[in-house]
Backbone bond lengths (Angstrom), bond angles and torsions (degrees), N, CA, C in turn:
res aa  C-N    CA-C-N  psi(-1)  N-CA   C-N-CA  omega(-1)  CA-C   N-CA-C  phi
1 X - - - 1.464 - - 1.516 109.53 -
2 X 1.670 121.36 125.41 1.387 104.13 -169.47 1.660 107.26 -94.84
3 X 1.899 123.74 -161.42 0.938 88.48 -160.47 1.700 87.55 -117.42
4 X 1.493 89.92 151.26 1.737 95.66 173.68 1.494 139.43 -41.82
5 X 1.041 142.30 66.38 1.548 122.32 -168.98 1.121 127.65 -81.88
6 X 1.475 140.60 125.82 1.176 136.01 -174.43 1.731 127.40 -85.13
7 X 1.651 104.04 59.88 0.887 92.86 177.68 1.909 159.55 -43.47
8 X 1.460 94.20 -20.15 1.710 95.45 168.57 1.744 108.84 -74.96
9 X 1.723 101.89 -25.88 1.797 93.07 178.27 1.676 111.76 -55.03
10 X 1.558 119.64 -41.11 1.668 136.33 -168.34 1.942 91.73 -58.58
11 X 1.340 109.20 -55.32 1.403 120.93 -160.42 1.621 98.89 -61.21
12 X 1.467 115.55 -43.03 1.267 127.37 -173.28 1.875 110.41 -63.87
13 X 1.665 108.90 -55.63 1.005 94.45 173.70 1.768 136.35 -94.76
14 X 1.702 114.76 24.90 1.123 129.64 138.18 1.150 144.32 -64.61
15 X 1.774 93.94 -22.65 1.941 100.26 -161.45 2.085 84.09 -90.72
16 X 1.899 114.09 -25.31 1.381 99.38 164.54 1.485 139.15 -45.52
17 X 1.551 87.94 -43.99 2.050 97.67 -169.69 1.592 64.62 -56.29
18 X 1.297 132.45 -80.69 1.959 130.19 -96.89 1.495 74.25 -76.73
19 X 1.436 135.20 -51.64 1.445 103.02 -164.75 1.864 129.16 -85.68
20 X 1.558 95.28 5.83 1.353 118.19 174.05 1.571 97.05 -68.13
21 X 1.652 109.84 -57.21 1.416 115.14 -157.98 2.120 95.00 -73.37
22 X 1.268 103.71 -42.95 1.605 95.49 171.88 1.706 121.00 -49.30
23 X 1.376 124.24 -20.95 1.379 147.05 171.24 1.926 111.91 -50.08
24 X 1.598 81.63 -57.29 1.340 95.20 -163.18 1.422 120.54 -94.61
25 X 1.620 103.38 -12.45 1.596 116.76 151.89 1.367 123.91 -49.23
26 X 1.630 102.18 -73.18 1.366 109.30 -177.09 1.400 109.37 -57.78
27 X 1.299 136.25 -35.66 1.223 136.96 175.18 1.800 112.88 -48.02
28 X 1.088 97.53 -43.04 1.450 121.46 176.05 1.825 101.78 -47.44
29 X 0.885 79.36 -92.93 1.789 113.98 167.87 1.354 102.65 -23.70
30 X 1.171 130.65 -67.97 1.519 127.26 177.82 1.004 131.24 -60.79
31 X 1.783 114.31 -45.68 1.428 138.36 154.40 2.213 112.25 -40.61
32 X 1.031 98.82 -53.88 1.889 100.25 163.61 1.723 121.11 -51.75
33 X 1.464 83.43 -43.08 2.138 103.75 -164.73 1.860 88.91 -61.38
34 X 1.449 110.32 -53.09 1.367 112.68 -165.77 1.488 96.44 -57.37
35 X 1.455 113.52 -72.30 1.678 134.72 177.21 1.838 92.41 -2.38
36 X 1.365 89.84 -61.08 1.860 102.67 -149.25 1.603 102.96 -77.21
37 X 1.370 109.83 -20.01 1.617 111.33 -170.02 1.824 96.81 -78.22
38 X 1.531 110.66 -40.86 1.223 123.26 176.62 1.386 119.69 -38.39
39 X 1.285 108.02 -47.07 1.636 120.66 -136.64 1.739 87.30 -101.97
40 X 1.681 115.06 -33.06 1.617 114.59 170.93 1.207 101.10 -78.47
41 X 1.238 150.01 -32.49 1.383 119.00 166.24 1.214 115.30 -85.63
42 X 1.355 151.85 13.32 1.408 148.44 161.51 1.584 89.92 -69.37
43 X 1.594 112.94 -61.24 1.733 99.56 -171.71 1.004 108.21 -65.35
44 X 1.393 132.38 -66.52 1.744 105.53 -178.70 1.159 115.41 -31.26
45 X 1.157 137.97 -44.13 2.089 114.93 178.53 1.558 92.15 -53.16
46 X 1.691 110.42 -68.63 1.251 120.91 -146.59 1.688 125.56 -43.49
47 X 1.600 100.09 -31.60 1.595 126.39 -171.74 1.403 112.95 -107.52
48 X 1.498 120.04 13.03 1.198 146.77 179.17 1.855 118.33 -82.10
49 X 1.487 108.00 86.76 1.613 98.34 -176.13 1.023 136.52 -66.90
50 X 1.550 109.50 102.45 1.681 124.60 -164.88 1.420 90.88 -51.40
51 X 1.736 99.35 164.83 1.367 131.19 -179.02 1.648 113.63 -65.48
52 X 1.310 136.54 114.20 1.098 107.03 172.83 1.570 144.16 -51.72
53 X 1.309 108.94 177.14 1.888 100.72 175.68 1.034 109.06 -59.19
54 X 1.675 89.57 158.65 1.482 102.80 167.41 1.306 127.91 -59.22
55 X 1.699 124.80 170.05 1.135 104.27 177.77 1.886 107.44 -99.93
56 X 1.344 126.72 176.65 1.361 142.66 -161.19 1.797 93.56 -71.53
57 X 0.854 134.68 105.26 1.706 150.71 160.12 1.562 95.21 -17.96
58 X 1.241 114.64 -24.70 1.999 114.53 -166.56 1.067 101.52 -128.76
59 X 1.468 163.73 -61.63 1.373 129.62 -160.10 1.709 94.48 -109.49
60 X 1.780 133.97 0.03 0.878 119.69 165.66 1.789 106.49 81.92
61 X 1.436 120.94 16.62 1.272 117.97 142.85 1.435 147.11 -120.31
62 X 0.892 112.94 167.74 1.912 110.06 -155.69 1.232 101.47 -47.02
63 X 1.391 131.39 120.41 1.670 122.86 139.15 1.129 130.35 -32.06
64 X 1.626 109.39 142.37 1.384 109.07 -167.15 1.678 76.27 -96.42
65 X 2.292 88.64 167.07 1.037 114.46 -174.18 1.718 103.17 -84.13
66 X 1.165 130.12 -49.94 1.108 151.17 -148.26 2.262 80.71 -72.97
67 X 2.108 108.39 131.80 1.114 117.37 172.50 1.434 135.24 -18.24
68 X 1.531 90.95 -51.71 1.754 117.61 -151.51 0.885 115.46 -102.22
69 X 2.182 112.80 -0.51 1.739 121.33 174.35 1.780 100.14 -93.44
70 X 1.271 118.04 3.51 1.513 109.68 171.21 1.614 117.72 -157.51
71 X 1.280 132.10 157.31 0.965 164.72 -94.43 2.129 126.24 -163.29
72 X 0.985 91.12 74.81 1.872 95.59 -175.36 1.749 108.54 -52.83
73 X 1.259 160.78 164.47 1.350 152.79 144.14 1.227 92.79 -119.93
74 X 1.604 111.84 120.63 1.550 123.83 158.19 1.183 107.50 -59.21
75 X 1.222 131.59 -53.78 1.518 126.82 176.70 1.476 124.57 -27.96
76 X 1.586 97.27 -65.93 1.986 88.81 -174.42 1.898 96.92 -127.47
77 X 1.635 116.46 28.59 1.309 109.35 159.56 1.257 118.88 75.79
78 X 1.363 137.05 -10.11 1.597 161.11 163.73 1.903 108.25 -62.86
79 X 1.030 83.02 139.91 1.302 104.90 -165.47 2.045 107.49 -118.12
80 X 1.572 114.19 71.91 0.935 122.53 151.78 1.318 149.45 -61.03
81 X 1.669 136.45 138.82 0.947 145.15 151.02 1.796 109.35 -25.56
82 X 1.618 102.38 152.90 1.054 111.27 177.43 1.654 123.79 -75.17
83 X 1.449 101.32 -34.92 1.825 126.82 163.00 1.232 93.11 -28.70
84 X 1.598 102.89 -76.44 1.743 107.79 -143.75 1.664 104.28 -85.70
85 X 1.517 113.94 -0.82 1.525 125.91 160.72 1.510 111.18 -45.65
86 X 1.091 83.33 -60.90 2.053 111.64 -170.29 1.234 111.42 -78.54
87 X 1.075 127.89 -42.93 1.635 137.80 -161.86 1.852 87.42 -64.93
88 X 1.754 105.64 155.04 0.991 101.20 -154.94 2.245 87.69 -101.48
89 X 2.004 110.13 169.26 1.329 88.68 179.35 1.203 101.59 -111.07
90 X 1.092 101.05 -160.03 1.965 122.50 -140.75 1.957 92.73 -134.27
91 X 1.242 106.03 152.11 1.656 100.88 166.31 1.894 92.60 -115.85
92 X 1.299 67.45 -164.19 1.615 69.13 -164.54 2.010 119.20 -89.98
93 X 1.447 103.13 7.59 1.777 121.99 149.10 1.267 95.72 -90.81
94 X 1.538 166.37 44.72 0.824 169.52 130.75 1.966 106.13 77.05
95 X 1.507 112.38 38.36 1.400 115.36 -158.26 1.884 69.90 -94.19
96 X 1.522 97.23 158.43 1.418 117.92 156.66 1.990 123.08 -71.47
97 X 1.035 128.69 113.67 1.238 109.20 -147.84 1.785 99.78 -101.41
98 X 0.961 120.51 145.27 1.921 127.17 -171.05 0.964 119.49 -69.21
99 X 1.190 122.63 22.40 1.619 112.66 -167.94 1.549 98.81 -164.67
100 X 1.873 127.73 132.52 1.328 94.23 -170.56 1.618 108.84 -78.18
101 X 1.233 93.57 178.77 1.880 111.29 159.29 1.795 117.19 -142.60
102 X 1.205 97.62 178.92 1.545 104.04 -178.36 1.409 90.95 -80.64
103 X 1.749 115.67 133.84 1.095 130.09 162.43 1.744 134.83 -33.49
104 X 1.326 78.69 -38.53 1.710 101.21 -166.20 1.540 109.61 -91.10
105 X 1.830 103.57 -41.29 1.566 101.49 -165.56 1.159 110.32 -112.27
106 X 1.554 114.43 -1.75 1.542 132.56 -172.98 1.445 106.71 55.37
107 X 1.696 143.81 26.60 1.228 143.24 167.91 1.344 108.09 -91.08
108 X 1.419 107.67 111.12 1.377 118.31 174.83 1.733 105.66 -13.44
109 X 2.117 97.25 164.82 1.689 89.23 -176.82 1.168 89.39 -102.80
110 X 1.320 135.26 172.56 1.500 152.03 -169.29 1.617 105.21 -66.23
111 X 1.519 93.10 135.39 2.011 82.29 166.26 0.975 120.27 -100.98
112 X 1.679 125.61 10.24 1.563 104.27 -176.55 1.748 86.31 -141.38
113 X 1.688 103.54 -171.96 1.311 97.86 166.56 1.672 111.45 -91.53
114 X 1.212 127.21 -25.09 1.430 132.82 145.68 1.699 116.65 -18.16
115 X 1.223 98.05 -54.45 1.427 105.04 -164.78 2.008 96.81 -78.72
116 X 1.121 117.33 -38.70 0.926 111.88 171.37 1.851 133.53 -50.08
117 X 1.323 92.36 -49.31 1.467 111.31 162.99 1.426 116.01 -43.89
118 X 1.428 103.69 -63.25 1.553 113.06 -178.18 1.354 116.59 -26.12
119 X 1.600 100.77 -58.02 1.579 109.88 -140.18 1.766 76.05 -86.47
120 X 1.682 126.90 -37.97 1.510 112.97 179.97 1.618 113.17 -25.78
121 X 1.628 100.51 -67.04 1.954 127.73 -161.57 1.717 88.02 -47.97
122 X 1.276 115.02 -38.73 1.912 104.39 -171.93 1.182 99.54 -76.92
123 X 1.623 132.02 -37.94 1.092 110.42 -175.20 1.300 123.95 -58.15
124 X 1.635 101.52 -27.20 1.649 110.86 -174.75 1.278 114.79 -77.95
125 X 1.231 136.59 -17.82 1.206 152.46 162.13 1.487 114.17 -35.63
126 X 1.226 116.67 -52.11 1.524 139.16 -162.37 1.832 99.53 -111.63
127 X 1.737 105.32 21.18 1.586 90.96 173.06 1.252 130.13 42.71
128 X 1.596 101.44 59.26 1.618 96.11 -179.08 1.520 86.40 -104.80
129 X 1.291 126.86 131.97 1.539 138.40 -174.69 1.858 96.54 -68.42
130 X 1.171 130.16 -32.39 1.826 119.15 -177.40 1.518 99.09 -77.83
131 X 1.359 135.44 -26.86 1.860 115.85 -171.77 1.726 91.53 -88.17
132 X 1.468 110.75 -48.85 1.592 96.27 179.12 1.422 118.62 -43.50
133 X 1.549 131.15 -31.50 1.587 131.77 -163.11 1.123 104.16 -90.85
134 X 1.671 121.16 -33.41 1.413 140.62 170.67 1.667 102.60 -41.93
135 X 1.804 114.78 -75.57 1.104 121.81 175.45 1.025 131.58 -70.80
136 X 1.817 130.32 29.37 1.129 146.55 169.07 1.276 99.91 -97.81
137 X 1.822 107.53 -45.16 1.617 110.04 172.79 1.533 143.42 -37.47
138 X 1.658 72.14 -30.96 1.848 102.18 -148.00 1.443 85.14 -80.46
139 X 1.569 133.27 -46.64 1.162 151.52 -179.38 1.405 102.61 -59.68
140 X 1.273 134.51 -76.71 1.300 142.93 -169.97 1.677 96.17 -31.15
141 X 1.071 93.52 -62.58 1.822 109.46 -160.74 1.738 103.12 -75.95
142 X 0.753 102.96 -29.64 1.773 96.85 -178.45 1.411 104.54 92.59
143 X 1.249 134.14 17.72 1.681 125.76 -173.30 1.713 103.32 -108.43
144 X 1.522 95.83 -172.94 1.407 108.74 177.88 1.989 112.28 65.74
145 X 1.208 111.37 -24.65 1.574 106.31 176.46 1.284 84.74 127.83
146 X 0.952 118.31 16.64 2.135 104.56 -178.71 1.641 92.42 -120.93
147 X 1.448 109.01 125.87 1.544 128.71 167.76 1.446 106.36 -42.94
148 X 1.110 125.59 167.63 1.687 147.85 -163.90 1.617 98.09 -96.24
149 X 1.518 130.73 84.33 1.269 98.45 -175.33 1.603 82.27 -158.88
150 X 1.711 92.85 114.52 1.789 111.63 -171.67 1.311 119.39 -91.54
151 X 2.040 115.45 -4.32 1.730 100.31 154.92 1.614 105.68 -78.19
152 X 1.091 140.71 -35.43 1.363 155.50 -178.32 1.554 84.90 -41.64
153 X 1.518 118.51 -75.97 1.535 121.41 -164.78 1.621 99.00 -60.12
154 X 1.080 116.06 -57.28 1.510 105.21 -176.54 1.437 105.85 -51.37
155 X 1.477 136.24 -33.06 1.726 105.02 -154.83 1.838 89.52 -106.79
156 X 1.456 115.41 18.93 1.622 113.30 165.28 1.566 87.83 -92.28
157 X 1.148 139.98 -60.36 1.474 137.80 170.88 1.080 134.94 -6.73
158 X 1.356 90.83 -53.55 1.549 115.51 175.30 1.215 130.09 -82.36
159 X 1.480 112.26 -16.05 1.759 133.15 144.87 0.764 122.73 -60.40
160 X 1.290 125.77 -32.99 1.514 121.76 -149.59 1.705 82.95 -102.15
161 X 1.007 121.81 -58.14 1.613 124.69 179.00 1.412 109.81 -8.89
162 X 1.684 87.65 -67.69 1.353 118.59 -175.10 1.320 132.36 -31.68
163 X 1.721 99.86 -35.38 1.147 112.22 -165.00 1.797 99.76 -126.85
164 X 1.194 108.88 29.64 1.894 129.94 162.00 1.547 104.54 92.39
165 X 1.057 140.03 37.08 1.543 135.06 -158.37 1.826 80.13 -117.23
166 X 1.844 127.04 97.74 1.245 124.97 -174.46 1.701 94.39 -80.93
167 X 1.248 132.98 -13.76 1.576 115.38 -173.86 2.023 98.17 -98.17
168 X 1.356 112.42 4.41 1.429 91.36 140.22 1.403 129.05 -93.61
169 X 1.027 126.51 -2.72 1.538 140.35 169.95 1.650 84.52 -62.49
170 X 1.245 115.62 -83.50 1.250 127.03 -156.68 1.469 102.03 -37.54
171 X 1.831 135.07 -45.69 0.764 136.40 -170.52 1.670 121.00 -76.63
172 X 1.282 97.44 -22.34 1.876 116.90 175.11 1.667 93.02 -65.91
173 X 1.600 142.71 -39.14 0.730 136.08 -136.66 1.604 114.15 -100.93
174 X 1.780 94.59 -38.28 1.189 112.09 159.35 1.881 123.02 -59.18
175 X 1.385 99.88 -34.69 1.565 103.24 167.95 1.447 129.51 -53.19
176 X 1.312 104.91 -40.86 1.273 117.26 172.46 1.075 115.52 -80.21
177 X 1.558 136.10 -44.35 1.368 130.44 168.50 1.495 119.69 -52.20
178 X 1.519 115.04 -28.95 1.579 121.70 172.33 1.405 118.47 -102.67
179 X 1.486 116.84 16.94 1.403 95.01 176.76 1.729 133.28 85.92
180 X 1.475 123.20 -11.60 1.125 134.73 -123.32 1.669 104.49 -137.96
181 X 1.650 90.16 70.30 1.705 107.45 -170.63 1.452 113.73 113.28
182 X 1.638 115.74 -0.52 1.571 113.59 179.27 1.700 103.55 -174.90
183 X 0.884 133.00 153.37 1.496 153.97 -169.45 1.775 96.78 -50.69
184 X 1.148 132.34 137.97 1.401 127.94 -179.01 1.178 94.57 -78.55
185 X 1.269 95.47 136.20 2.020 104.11 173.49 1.829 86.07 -144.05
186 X 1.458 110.58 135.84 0.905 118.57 176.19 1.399 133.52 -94.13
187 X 1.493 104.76 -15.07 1.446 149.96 -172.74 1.571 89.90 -78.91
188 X 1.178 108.75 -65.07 1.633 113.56 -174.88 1.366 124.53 -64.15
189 X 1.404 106.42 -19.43 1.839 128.93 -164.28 1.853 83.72 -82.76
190 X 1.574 116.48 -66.70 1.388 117.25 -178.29 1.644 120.29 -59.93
191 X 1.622 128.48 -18.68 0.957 131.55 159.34 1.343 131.31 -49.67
192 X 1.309 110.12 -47.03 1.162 145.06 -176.00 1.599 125.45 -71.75
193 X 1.308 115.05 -44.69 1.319 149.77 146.98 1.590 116.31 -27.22
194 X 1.497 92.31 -64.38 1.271 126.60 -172.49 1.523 100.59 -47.01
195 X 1.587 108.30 -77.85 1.636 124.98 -178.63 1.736 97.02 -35.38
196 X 1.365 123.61 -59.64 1.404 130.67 -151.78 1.883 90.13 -63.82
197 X 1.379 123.04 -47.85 1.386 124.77 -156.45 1.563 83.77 -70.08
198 X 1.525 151.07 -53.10 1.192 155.44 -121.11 1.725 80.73 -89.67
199 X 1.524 120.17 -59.77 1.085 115.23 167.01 1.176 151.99 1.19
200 X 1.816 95.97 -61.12 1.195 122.76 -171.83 1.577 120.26 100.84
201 X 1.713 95.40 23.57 1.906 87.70 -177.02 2.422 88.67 -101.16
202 X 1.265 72.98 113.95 2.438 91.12 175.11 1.325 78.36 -41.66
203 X 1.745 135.10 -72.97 1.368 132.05 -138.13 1.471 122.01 -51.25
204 X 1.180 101.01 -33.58 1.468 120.12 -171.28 1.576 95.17 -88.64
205 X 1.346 117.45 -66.72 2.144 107.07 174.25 1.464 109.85 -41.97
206 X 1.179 119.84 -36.45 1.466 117.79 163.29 1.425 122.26 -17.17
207 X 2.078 95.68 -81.80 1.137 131.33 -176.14 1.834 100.18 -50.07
208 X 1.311 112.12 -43.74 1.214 96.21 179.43 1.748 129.60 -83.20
209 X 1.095 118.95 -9.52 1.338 132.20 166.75 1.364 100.05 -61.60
210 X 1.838 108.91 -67.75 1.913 86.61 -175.58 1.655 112.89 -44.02
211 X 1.713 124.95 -56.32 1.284 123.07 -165.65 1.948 108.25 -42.45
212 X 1.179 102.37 -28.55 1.721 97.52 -177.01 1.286 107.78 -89.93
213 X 1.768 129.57 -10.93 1.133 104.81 178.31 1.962 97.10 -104.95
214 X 0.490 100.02 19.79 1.728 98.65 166.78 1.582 99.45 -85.33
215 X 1.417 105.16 -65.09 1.397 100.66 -178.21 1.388 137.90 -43.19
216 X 1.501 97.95 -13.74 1.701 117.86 -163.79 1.514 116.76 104.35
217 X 1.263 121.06 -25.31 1.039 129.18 178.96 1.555 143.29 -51.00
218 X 1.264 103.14 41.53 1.156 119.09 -155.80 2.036 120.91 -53.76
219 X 1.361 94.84 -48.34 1.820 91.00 -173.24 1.885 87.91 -59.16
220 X 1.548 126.88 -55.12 1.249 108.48 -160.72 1.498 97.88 -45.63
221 X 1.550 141.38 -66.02 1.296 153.03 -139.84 1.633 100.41 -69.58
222 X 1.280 102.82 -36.82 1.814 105.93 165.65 1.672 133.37 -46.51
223 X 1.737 83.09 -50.07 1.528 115.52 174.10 1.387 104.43 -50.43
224 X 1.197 109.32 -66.29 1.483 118.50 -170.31 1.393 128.82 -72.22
225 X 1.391 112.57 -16.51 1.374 126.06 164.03 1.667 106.21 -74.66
226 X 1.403 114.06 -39.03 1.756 114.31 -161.20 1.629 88.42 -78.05
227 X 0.902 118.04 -42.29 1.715 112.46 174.23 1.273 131.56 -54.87
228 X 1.216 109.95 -51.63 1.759 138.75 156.76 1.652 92.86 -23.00
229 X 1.447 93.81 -94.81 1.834 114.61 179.74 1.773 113.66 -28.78
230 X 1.542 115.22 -41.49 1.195 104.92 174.48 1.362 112.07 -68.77
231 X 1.482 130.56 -13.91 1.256 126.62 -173.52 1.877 118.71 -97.16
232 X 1.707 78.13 -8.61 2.238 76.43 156.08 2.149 80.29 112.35
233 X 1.637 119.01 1.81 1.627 107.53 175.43 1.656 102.15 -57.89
234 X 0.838 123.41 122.45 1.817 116.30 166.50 1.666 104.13 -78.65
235 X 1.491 119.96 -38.55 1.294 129.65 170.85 1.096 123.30 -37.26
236 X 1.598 111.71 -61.25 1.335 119.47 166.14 1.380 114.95 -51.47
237 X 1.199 118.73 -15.20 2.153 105.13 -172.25 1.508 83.38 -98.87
238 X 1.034 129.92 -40.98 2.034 119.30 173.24 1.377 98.85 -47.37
239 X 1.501 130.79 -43.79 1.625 123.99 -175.85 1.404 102.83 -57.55
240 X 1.342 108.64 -60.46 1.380 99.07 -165.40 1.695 136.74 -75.89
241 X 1.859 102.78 -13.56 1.168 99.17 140.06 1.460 141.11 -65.71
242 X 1.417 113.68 -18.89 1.475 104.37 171.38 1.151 102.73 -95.76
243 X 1.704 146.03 11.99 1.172 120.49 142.57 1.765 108.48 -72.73
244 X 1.095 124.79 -10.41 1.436 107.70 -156.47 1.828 88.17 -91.66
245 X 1.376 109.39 -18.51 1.684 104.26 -163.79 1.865 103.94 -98.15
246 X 1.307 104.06 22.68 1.435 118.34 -178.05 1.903 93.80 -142.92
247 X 0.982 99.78 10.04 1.570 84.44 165.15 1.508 134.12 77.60
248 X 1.764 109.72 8.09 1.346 143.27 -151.30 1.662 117.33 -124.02
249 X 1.546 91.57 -3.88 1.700 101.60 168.16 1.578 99.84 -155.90
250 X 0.970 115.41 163.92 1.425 133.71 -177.97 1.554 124.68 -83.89
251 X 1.119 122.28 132.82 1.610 118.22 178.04 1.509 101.66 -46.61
252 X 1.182 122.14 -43.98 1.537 96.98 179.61 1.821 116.45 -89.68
253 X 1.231 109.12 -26.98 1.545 98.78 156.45 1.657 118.33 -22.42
254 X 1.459 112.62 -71.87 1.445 146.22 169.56 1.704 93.28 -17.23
255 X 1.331 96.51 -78.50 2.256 116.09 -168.48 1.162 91.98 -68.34
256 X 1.147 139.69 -44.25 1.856 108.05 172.57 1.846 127.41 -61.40
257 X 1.581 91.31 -41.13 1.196 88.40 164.14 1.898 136.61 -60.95
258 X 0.874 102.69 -52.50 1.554 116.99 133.42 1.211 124.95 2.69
259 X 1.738 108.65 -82.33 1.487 134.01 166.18 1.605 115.36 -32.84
260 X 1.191 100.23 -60.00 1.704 140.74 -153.57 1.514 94.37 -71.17
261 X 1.252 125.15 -42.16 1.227 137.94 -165.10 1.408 114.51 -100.00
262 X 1.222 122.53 -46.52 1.848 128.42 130.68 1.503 121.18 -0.72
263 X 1.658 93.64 -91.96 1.699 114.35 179.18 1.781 102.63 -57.74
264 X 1.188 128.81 -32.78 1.207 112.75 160.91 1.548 138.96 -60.12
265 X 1.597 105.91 -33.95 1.327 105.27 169.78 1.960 120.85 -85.22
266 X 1.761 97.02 -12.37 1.421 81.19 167.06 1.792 116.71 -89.83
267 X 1.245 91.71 27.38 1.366 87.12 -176.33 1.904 104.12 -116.30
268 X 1.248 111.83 4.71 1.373 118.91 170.66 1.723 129.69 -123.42
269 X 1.462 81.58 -19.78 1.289 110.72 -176.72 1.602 111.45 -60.05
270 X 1.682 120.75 117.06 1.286 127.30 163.59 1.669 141.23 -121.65
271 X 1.127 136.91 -179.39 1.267 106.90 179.87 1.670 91.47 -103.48
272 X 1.233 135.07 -17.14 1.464 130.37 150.00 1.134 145.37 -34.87
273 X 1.596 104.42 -55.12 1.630 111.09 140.32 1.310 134.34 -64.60
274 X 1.451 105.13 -30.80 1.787 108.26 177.59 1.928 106.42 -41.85
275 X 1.440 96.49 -51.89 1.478 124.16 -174.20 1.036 116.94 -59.86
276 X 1.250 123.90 -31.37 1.523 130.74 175.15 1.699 119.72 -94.04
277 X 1.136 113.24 -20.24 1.299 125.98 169.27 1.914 112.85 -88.48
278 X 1.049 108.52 -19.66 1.730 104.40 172.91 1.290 121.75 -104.48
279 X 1.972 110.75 0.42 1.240 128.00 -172.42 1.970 93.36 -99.81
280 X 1.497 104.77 -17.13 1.503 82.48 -178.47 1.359 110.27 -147.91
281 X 1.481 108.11 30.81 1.585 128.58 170.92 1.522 107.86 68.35
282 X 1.389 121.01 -123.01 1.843 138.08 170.41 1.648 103.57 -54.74
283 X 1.239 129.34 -14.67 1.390 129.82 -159.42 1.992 114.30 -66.26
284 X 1.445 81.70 -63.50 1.196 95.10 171.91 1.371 121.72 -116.02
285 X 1.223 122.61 19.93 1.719 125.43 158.29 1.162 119.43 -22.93
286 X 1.318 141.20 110.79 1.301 136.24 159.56 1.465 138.74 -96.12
287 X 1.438 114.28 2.80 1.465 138.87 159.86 1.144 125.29 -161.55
């Protein structure tokens, strides 16, 4: 007697796998489609050329990008050019007055570093996101009379973020990449980065151009350098000449950047600042 086989049961539980495994295809498949829809709109923000700076509250031209071309006032919270830092003030008969003051608010400048602090803690009072990022600094670094203590700086960071300050992003990011108040996560260092570049802080797209050209990644690291440079990075146009002198950007890559970096400085460029930057060397440099 031979032995029975039930062949429609075999047929039955084949046509399961194949439409089990058809399940987990398309799942597949869709799960990538999303992946990929994701990851093109992350770069469109990411490769997206923020707005430039603002312009200077007093002579009404663009701030430079570069530290040392502008100027915070604890006093009234304004964020001046280095020109109108230096430039001397006026009363209101237009006499030159003997003693300095803040440009903007005419309140004497601080005489001590005490006094400086002071008027910071009020600013922070009233949530101004630049004295909170300031006094994250002050912390990070150990200066000014404030102890060395980098969760302190990180969780002012994280205020100041909070409240739109993108070069504390930038600085949250660096924390994590160094270790320095929380476990290095590198994932988190480029996250972080990320927000600050979306911003519009060059320094931080900078930072991320090198991370893509380590990787090999060169057109992204290009991208992010030619953007950088439109935003006044001079660093970034040194990047992208040494991609061009390694064979990794194009002679005309190179002359746009160039261009880009040009039209940026005539767009900051003064004879106010000229004056204030050759009156006090590295002080007030603004590119």
């Amino acid at each position: 007697m031979g032995i029975n086989i039930s062949y429609p049961t075999i047929s039955y539980d084949i046509a399961v796998v194949i439409t089990a495994a058809s399940i987990i295809l398309t799942w597949f498949i869709l799960t990538l489609r999303k992946r990929n829809i994701k990851s093109k709109e992350h770069d469109e923000k990411l490769f997206k050329q923020p707005r430039p700076r603002e312009d200077c509250p007093i002579c009404f031209i663009r701030l430079p990008t570069l530290r040392t071309g502008y100027r915070y006032q604890t006093c009234c919270g304004k964020v001046i050019c280095s020109g109108c830092y230096y430039a001397p003030v006026y009363d209101n008969q237009g006499n030159k007055v003997d003693y300095y003051k803040c440009a903007f608010c005419r309140t004497p400048w601080p005489s001590s570093d005490e006094d400086i602090v002071e008027r910071l803690m009020k600013r922070i009072e009233v949530n101004d996101a630049i004295a909170i990022f300031t006094l994250g600094c002050y912390y990070r670094d150990g200066t000014d009379g404030f102890p060395q203590d980098y969760r302190k700086a990180l969780e002012l960071y994280h205020r100041a973020s909070e409240l739109g300050s993108v070069k504390a992003y930038c600085n949250i990011g660096n924390a994590y990449f160094n270790g320095e108040g929380v476990e290095v996560d590198k994932e988190k260092a480029i996250h972080y980065w990320e927000l600050a570049t979306m911003g519009g802080d060059a320094p931080a797209r900078s930072i991320l151009g090198v991370y893509e050209e380590e990787k090999g990644n060169f057109d992204r690291a290009l991208e992010h350098y030619m953007i950088a440079v439109k935003g006044g990075d001079n660093k970034s146009l040194q990047e992208i000449k040494d991609l061009y002198s390694k064979r990794h950007a194009t002679k005309d890559d190179y002359t746009t950047a160039l261009q880009a970096y040009q039209e940026y400085l005539a767009e900051i460029k003064s004879d106010q600042r000229d004056e204030a930057a050759t009156a006090s060397d590295e002080k007030n440099r603004y590119y």
